[in-house]
N, C-alpha and C positions, 0 to 999 in steps of 0.2 A: 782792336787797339789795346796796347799793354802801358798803364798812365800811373806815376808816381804822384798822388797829390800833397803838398806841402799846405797845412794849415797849422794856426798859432791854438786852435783848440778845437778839440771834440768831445760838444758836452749837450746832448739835444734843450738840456733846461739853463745854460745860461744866457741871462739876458742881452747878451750884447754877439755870443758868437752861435746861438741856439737855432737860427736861421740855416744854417750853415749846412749843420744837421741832415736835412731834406734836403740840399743842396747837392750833397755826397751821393742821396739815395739815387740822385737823378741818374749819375754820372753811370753806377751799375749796369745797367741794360747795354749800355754801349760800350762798353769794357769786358772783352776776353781776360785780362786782370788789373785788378784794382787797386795798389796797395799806397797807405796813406802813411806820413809820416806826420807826426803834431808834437806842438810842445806840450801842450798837457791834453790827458784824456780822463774824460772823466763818463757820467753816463750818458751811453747812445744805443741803439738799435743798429750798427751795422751789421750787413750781413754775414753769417760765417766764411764765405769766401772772399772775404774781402779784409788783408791785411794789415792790420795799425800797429803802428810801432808807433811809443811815445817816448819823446826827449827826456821824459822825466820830472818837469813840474811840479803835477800833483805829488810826488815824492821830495822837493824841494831839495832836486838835485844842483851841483853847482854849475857856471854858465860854461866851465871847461867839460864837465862833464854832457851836457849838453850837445857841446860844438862834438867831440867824441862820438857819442853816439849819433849822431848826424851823420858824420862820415860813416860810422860804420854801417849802416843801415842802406844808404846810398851804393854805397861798394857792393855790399849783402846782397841786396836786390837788382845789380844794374841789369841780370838778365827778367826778370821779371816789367821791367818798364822799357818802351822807345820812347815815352814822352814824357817829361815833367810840366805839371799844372802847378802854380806858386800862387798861393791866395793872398796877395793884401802885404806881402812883408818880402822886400828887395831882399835886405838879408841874407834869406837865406838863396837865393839866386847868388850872390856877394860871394857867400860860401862854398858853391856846390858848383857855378856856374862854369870855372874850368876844366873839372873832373867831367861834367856833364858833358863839355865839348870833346873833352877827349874819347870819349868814351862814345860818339855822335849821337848825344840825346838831343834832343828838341827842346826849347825850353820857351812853356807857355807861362807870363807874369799877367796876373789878374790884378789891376790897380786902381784906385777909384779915392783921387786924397790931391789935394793940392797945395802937399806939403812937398818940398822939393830938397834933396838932402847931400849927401855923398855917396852915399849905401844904394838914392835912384837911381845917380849919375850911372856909377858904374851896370848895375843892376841893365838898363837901358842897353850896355853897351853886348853885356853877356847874353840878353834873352834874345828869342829867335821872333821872336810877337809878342807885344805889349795891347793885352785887353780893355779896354777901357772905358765908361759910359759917354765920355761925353769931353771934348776937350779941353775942358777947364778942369775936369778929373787925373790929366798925366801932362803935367807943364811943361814937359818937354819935345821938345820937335824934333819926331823922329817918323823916318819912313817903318818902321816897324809896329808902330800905334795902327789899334783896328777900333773901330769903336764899336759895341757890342754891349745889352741891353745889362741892366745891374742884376739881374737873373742869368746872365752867361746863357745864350742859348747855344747849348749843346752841339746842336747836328753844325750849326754854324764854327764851333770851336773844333768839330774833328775834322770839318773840311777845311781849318784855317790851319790845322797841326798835322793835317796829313800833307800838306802840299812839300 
């Protein structure tokens, strides 16, 4: 399986998204290719064959330039991925989400927040499976919600993104 992951950071030592980190690691073994797309990166351990393209943050680029490179990295890579994995931020689903269809990616949103916005709304409408722990974590009711442990288990998310 060839999997684009969308994360808001890669930085094994921040406190809030350093979790995350090992989370990436898992994903390897199971991926023919890996390539990650983040708003900022900063220090991690991924593997050499495993691609990160950053938005630019830690360079305190601007949010145009940001959206920009987004696109172009998406574009860049669509033969390298069949599936998109979205961590934690509609957004960029909001973003990507029709290009992704055009183009017949899969689009996996990982969510776990029961804040409810416009950016989920749509988000909901473009993903192909909404991952979620527990359903007071995605307040919305939808037949595309799976529910599935706050660690993602894996073998469970490629039998959910291969079907």
């Amino acid at each position: 399986m060839k999997i684009l992951l969308i994360a808001e950071k890669i930085d094994k030592n921040d406190e809030m998204f350093g979790y995350f980190h090992g989370r990436i690691l898992d994903f390897v073994p199971y991926c023919e290719k890996l390539s990650i797309i983040c708003l900022e990166e900063n220090e991690h351990n991924i593997p050499k064959n495993v691609s990160v393209f950053s938005l630019g943050k830690e360079k305190r680029q601007s949010r145009l330039k940001y959206a920009l490179n987004f696109y172009r990295y998406i574009w860049r890579e669509r033969k390298n991925y069949d599936t998109v994995f979205v961590h934690m931020a509609p957004v960029w689903v909001v973003m990507g989400g029709v290009v992704w269809h055009i183009l017949g990616k899969k689009v996996v949103l990982w969510y776990s927040h029961k804040f409810v916005d416009w950016k989920l709304r749509i988000a909901e409408k473009l993903a192909s499976v909404i991952l979620t722990p527990s359903e007071n974590s995605f307040r919305i009711k939808s037949k595309k919600v799976v529910l599935c442990p706050h660690t993602v288990d894996l073998e469970a998310f490629l039998a959910i993104s291969n079907k």
